[in-house]
C-alpha positions in Angstrom: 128.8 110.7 114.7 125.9 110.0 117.3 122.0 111.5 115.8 122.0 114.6 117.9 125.6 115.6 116.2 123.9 114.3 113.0 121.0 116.6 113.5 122.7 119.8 114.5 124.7 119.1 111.5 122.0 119.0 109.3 120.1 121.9 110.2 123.5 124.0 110.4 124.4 123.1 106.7 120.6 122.6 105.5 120.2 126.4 104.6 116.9 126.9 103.1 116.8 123.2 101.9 113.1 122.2 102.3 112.8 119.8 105.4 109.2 119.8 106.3 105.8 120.6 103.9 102.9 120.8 106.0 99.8 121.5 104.4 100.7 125.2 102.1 103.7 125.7 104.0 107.0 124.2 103.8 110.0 124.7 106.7 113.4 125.0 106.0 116.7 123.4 107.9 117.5 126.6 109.2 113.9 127.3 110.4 114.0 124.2 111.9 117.4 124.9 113.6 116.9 128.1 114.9 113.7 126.6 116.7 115.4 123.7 117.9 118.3 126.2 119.9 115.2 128.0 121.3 113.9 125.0 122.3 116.8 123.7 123.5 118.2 127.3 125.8 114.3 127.0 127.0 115.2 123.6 128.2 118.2 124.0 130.1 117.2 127.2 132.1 114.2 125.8 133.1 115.3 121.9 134.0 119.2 122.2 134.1 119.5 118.4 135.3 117.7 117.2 131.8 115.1 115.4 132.7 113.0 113.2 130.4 110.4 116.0 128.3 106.9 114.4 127.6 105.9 115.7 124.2 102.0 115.6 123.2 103.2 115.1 119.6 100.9 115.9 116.6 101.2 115.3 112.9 102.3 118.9 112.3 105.4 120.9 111.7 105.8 122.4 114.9 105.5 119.1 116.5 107.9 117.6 114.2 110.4 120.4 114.8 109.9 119.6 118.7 110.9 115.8 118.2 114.0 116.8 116.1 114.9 119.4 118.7 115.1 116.9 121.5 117.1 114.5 119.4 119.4 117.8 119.0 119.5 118.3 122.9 120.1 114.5 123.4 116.8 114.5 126.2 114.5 111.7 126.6 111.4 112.2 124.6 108.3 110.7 126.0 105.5 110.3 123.4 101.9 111.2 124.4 99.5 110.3 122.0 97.2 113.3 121.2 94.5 110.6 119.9 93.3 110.1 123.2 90.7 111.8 125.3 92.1 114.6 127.2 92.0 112.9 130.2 94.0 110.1 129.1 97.1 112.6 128.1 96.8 113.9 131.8 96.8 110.3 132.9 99.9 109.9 131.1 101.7 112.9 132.1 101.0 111.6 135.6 101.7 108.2 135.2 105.3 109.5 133.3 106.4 112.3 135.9 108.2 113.8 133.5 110.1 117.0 134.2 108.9 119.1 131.4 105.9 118.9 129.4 105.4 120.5 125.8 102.2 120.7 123.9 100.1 122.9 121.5 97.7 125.0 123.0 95.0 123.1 122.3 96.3 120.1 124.2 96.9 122.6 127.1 93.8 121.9 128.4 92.8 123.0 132.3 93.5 119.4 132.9 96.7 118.9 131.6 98.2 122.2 133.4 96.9 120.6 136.6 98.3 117.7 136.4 101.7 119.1 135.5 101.6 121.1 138.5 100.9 118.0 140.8 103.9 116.5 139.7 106.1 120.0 139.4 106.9 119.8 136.0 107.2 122.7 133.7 105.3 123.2 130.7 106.1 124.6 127.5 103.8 125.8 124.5 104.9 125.3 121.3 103.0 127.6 118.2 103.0 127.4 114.5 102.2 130.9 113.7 101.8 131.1 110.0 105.2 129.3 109.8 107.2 131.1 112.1 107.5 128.2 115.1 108.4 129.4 118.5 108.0 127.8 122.3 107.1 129.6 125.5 107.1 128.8 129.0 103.7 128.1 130.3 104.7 126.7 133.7 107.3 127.4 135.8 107.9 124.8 138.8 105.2 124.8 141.5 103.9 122.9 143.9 105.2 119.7 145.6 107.7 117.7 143.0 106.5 114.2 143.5 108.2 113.0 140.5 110.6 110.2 140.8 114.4 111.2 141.9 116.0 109.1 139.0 114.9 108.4 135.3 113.2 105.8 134.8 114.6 105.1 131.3 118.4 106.0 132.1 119.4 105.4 128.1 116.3 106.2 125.9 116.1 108.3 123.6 112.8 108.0 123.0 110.1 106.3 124.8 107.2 104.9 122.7 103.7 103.2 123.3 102.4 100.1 121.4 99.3 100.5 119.6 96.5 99.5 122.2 94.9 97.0 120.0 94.2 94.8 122.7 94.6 96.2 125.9 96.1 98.7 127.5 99.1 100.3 125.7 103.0 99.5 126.9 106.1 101.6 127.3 108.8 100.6 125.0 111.8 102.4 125.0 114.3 103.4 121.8 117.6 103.7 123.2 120.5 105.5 122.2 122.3 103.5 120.5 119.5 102.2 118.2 118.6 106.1 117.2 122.7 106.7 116.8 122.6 103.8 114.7 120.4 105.5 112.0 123.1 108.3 111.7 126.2 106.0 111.7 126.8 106.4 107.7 124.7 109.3 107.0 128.2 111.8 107.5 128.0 113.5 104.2 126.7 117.1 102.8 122.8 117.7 102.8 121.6 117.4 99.1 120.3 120.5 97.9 116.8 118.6 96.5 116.2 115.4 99.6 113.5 112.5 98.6 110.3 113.4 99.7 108.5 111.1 102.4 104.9 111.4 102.7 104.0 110.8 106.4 100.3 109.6 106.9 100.9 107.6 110.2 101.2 109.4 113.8 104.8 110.4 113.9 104.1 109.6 117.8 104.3 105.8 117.0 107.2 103.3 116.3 107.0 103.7 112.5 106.6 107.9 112.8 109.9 108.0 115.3 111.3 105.7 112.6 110.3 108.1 109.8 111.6 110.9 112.1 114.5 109.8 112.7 115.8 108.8 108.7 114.1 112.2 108.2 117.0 113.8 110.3 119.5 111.6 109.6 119.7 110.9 105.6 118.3 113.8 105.5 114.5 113.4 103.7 111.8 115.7 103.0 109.3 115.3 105.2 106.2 115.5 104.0 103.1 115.9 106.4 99.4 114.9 106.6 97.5 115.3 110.1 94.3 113.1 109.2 94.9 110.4 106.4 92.6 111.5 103.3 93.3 109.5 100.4 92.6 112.0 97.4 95.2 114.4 99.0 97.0 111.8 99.7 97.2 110.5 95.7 97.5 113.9 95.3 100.8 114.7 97.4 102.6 111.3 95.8 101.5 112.3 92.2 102.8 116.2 93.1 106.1 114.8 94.5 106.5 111.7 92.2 107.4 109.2 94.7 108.4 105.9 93.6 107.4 104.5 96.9 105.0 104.8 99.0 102.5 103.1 100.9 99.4 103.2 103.3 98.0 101.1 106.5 95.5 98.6 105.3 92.2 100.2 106.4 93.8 103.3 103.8 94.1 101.2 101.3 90.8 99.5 101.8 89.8 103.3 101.8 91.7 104.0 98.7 89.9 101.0 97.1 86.5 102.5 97.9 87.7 106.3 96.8 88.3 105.7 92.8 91.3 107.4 93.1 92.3 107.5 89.4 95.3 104.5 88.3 97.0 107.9 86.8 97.8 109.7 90.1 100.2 107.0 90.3 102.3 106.8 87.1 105.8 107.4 88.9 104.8 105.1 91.7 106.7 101.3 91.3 105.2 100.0 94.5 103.0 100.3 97.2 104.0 99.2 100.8 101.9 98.2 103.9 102.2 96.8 107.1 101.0 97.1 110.7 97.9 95.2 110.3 96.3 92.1 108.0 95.2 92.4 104.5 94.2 89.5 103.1 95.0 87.7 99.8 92.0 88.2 97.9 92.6 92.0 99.0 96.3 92.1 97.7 94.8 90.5 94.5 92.4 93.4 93.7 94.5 96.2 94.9 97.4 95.0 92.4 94.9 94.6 89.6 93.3 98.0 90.0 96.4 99.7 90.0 99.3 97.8 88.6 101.3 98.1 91.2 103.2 95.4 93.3 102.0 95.9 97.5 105.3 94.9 99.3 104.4 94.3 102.6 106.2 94.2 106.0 105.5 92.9 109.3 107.1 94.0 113.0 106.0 95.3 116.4 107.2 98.1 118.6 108.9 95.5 121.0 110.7 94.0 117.7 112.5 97.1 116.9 112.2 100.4 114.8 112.5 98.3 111.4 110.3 95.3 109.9 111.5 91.9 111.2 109.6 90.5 107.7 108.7 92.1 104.4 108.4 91.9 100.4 111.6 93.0 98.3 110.5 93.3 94.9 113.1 90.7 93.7 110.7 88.4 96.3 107.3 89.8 94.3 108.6 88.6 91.4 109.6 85.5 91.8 107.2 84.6 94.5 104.4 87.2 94.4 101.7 85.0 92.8 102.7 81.7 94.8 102.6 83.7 98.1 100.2 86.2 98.3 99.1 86.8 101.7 102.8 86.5 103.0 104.2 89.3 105.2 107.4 88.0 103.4 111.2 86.7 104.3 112.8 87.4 107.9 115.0 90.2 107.3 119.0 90.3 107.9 119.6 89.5 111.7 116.4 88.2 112.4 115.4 84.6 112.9 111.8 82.7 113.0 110.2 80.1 114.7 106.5 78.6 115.1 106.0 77.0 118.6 103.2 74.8 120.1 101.0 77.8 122.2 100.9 74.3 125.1 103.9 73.0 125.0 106.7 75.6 123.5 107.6 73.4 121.4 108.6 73.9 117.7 105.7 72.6 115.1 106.4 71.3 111.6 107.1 73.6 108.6 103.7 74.6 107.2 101.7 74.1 110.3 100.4 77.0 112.6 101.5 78.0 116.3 102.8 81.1 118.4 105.1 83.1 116.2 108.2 83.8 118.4 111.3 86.3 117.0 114.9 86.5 117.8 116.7 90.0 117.1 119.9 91.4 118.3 118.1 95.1 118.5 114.7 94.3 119.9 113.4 96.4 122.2 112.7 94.0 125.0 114.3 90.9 126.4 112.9 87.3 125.4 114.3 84.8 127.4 117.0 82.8 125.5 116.7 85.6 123.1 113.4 84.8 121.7 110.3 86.8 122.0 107.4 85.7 121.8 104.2 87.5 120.0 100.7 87.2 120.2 100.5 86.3 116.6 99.2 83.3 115.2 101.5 82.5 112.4 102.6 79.5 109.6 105.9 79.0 108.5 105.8 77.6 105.3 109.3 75.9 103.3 110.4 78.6 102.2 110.8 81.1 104.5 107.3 82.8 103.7 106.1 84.0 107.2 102.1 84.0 107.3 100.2 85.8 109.8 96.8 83.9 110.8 95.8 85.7 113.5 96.6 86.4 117.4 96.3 84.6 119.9 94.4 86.5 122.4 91.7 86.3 120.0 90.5 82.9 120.8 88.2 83.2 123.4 86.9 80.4 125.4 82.9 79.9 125.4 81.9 77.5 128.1 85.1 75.3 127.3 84.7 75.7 123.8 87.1 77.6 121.7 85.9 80.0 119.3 88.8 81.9 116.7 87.1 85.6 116.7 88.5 85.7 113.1 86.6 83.0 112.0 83.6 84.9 113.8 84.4 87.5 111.3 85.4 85.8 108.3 81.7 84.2 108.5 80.1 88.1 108.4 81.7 89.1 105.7 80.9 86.5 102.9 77.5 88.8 103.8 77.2 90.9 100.7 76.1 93.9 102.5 79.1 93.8 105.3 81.5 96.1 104.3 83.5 95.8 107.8 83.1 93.7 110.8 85.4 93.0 114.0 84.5 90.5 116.8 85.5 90.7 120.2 84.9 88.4 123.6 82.3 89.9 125.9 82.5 88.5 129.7 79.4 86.2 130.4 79.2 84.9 134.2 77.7 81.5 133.2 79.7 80.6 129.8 83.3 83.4 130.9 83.2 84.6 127.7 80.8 85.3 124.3 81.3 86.2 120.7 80.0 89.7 119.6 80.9 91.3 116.7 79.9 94.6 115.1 79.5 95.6 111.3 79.7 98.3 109.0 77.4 97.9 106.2 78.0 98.8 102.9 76.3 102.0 101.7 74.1 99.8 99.1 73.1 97.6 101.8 72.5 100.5 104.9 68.6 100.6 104.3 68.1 96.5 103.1 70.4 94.6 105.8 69.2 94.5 109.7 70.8 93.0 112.8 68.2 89.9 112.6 69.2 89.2 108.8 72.7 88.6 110.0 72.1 87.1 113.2 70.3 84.6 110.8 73.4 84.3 108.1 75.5 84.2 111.1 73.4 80.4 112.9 73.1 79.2 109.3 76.9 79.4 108.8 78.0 79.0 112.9 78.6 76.2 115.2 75.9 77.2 118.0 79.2 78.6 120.4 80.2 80.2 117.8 77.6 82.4 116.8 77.6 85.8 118.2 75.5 86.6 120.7 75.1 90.1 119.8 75.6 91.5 116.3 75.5 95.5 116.3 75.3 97.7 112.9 77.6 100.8 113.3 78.5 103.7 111.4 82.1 103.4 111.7 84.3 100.7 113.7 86.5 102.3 116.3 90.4 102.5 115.5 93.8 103.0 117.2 96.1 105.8 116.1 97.2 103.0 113.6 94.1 102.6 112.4 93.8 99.2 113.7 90.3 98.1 115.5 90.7 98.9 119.3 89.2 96.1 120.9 88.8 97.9 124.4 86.4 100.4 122.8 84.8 97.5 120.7 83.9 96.2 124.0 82.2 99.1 125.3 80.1 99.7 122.1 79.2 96.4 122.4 78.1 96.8 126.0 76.6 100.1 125.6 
């Protein structure tokens, strides 16, 4: 049984078994199904040859319901990110040519229906109208059909972006037979009460078409927030009693700061994380102010749908003191190694290099089968995989290297920084410059100026080390993964 069979199985048999809460309402299997046969009928009379669909996907039910409807329909999804200016969806959706596009209305902008018209592909509208979900046409075929005579991505299922950390993001693609693979021993009878899942994340990333797609297949209640707010969020896991559950680490640097009671999570046996660094002393304090073990994990959209490393909580207790700050173990099927950045050579257990992967399912090809990440990581004897950094952080000042993170590390012994990230600026005599910009703490907002750190920064600094700009800001700019984007770091900083 392949996930679309899985899917249409699911919502056939699901009844009025609870599939999706969003917000006050919660959607059943059959609600689900009956919109995913509308969806799918819509589909075929409008683009009988099934190209891929680009779907601006948004934490919500009827975007959800979309997703599991093209699973049903077996059609290649292509995820837009709706946390994006509106002219980067269009750009997108031009840069894509996909043959149908389906949005909310709101992401229907005057934009986006011109540049589905430049390539001729048709547009649906999806609604949520106080739970009933239904899809329209919005555009029928017009214009010249400039889009490309063959797919692009003959066996995906779904096609993803990374996170735009560092850069601009990448196509990855999920094929079919990693998103069958979820459904291969999930064959038996929808239970009539599923776990509950609470989704923070953007379902449009690798982790959200991961959640999506056990969602369908076990199947799981899927529980959904749009914006991450961590009082509703302790809220929804003390409601549903998850055992579970977990948060990126600016949320739980954000549930650190919120006083969110230790009581909200009395059923809770663990929290989980992932997707970007938290640091030991951070682990330390989020354990001791809630008694709770943080299991962490570690991949990459290129590495797969699943965690190539992560904490068991047989690992936590035998090891969770000894190595804190570990992502954890490689993972069944997945092998390590630590290589020389020069030479691609292998370094020493213990000492740090270019962390490089090998895994049957990854979504891209290394050559000889490894893969090689921009992470700067340590190996230790025992298995423990530590992540130090990434590589494309070092920049080089006028020959000299300088370690961004160490940039930042040196900012926040400040007591008044609550948040700083550091970032290369381009600098025609020297190539490249340290700048960093900080969040303050609220105590310190009217006490701690630009100069005062500039100061704490040369006392602490090799001279090309120390920033050459340091910028106080409200709020530092994210991803949809809440990780800082560097590309719009750059900008602030040369604003």
């Amino acid at each position: 049984m392949n996930i679309s069979e899985r899917l249409r199985q699911v919502m056939a048999e699901g009844g009025a078994t609870t599939a999706i809460t969003f917000e006050d309402r919660t959607y059943s299997w059959s609600r689900l199904g009956a919109f995913s046969q509308a969806l799918s009928r819509l589909l075929e009379a409008i683009d009988p040859a099934g190209s891929p669909a680009a779907l601006v996907l948004r934490n919500r039910a009827v975007g959800a319901a979309a997703m599991f409807g093209l699973l049903a329909a077996r059609r290649t999804g292509l995820m837009i990110t709706p946390i994006q200016p509106a002219a980067g969806v269009c750009a997108d959706v031009l840069a894509l040519k996909p043959g149908v596009v389906i949005a909310e209305r709101e992401d229907w902008t005057p934009g986006l229906d011109d540049a589905a018209r430049s390539i001729g592909a048709r547009g649906l509208e999806i609604f949520d109208r106080d739970g009933e979900l239904t899809v329209s046409l919005r555009l029928s075929p017009t214009g010249d059909d400039s889009r490309a005579d063959s797919n692009p991505f003959p066996n995906a299922a779904v096609v993803m972006s990374t996170s735009g950390t560092t850069g601009a993001a990448k196509r990855v693609p999920l094929t079919w037979e990693e998103a069958d693979s979820y459904a291969s021993r999930r064959e038996g009878p929808v239970s009539a009460e599923p776990r509950p899942l609470v989704q923070t994340n953007p379902l449009v990333t690798i982790g959200g078409i991961y959640v999506l797609l056990a969602c369908a297949a076990q199947p799981l209640h899927l529980v959904l927030m749009e914006r991450l707010d961590v009082r509703k969020w302790a809220d929804l896991v003390e409601r549903f009693k998850l055992r579970r559950t977990g948060l990126p680490p600016a949320g739980l640097r954000m549930l650190l700061e919120s006083g969110v009671p230790k009581a909200k999570f009395a059923h809770v046996e663990c929290f989980t994380t992932g997707s970007a660094p938290f640091s030991a002393d951070e682990i330390e304090k989020l354990e001791s102010t809630y008694g709770k073990p943080l299991l962490y994990s570690y991949g990459a959209t290129e590495l797969g749908t699943t965690p190539v490393a992560r904490w068991t909580l047989d690992l936590h207790r035998e090891w969770g003191a000894a190595k804190r700050g570990s992502v954890g173990r490689a993972v069944e099927g997945v092998s390590f190694r630590v290589v020389d950045p020069v030479t691609c050579l292998g370094v020493p257990a213990g000492e740090e290099g270019v962390l490089e992967v090998s895994r049957a399912t990854a979504l891209v090809a290394g050559e000889g089968g490894w893969i090689r990440t921009n992470d700067l990581a340590v190996l230790d004897q025992d298995g423990f995989l530590f992540i130090k950094g990434r590589a494309d952080d070092v920049i080089i000042r006028g020959g000299f290297k300088v370690p961004l993170s160490e940039v930042e590390a040196c900012l926040l012994q400040h007591d008044g920084v609550r948040r700083v990230a550091a970032v290369g600026l381009p600098d025609a005599r020297l190539g490249e410059v340290p700048a960093a910009a900080v969040v303050l703490s609220p105590e310190a907002k009217d006490k701690v100026d630009e100069a005062e750190l500039m100061a704490w920064a040369r006392e602490r600094l090799a001279p090309y080390k120390t920033p050459t700009r340091i910028k106080i800001v409200e709020e530092l700019p994210l991803t949809q993964m809440l990780k800082v984007s560097r590309p719009q770091l750059r900008q602030l900083l040369t604003a």
